[in-house]
C-alpha positions, 0 to 999 in steps of 0.5 A: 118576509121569507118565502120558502118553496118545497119541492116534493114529487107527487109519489106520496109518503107510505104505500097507497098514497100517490100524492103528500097528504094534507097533514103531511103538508100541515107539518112541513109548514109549521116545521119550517116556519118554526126554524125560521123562527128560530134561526133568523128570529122571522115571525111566523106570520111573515114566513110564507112556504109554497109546497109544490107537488111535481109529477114524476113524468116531470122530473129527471135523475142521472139523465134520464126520466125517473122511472127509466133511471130506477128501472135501470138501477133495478136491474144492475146487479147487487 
């Protein structure tokens, strides 16, 4: 039985949207359970997927919290 966890930040998709929504998260589950079942041959009910949702306060890039790494970025020239 796979178990897949997804890790997504907590910034939504499209403008507006400060989280993944429900549909968008309906979609990653059944897209992943379908490659397992198409790759390793897994029934899909045996693939269980965990979205976790992080919040940017949570997460790092190039040693720093997020938003101090794109605020950083946003100032380098070209």
């Amino acid at each position: 039985m796979p178990i897949v966890t997804i890790q997504v930040t907590r910034e939504g998709s499209k403008p507006g949207n400060d989280a993944v929504t429900a549909d968008e998260k309906a979609q990653l589950i059944a897209g992943v359970s379908q490659v397992l079942l198409d790759v390793l041959n897994k029934p899909l009910a045996a693939t269980f997927v965990v979205i976790e949702e992080v919040d940017t306060e949570n997460w790092g890039w190039g040693g720093l919290p997020v938003e101090a790494y794109r605020k950083q970025l946003a100032q380098k020239p070209g």
